[in-house]
VEXBAPA-490264 format. One record per atom (N, C-alpha, C): x, y, z; residue in one letter. Coordinates in steps of 0.2 Angstrom, whole numbers, plus 5000, padded with zeros to 4 digits. Layout:
// residues N
XYZa/...
END
This chain:
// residues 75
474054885097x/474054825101x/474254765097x/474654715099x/475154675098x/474654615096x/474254595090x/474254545089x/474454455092x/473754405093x/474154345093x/474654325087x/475054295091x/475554245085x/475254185084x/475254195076x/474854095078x/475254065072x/475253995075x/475653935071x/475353885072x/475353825067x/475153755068x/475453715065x/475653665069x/476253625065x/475653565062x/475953565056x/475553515051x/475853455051x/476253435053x/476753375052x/477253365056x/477453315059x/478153305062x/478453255061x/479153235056x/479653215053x/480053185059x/480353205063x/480953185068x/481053215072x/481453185077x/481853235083x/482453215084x/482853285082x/483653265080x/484053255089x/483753285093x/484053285100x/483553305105x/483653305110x/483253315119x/483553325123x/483553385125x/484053415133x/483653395137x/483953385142x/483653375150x/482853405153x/482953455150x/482353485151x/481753455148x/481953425143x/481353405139x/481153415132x/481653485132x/481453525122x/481853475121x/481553485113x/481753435107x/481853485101x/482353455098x/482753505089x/482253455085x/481653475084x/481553465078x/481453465072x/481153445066x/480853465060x/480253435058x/479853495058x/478953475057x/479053535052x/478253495050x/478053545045x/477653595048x/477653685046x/477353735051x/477053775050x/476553805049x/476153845044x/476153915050x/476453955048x/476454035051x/476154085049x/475754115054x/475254165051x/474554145047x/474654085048x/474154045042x/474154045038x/474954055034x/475254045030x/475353955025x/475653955022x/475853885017x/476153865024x/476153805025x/476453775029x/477353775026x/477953765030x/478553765027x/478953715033x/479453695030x/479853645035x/479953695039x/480353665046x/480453695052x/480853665055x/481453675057x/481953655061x/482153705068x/481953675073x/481853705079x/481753685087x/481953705092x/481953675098x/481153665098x/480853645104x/480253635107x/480353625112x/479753655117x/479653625123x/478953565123x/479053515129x/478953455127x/478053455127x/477853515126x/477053525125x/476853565117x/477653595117x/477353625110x/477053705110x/477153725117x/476853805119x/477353835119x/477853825117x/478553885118x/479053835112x/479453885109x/479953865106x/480553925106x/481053885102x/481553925103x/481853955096x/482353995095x/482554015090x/482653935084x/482653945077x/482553905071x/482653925067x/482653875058x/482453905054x/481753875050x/481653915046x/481053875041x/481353885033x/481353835030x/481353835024x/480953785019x/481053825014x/480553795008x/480853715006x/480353685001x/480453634999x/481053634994x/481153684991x/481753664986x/482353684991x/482353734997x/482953755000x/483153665004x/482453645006x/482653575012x/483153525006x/482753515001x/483153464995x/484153484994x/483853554992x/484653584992x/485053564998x/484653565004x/485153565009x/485453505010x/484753435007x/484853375008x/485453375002x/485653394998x/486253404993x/486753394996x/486853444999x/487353485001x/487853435008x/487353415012x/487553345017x/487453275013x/487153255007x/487353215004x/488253205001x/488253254999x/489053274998x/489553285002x/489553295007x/490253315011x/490253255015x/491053255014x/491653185014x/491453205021x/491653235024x/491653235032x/491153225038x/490653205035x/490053165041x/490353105042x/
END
């Protein structure tokens, strides 16, 4: 028998977009499994009961990443 899924989002940062529908691309902070909480970049629907495919990454990947778009001439 197939366990709840549980997650609780510890923090919310921003909202990068909003479809018509109402989800929003997020990044909040998210603790899975009752895990460490870890950043979270991901749709949501406009209650927070359903989301969509995402990524989650640690604090030194988010930094890294903020590097990496810090850097490129092309934004």
């Amino acid at each position: 028998m197939a366990e709840d899924f549980k997650f609780e989002l510890k923090e919310h940062f921003g909202v990068l977009s909003e479809s018509k529908g109402g989800w929003k691309v997020e990044l909040n902070s998210v603790s899975w499994g009752e895990r460490d909480a870890k950043f979270d970049l991901r749709s949501w629907s406009p209650d927070h009961s359903k989301m969509g495919k995402g990524i989650t990454l640690t604090q030194a990947e988010l930094l890294e990443l903020k590097k990496i778009l810090n850097n490129m001439d092309t934004l």
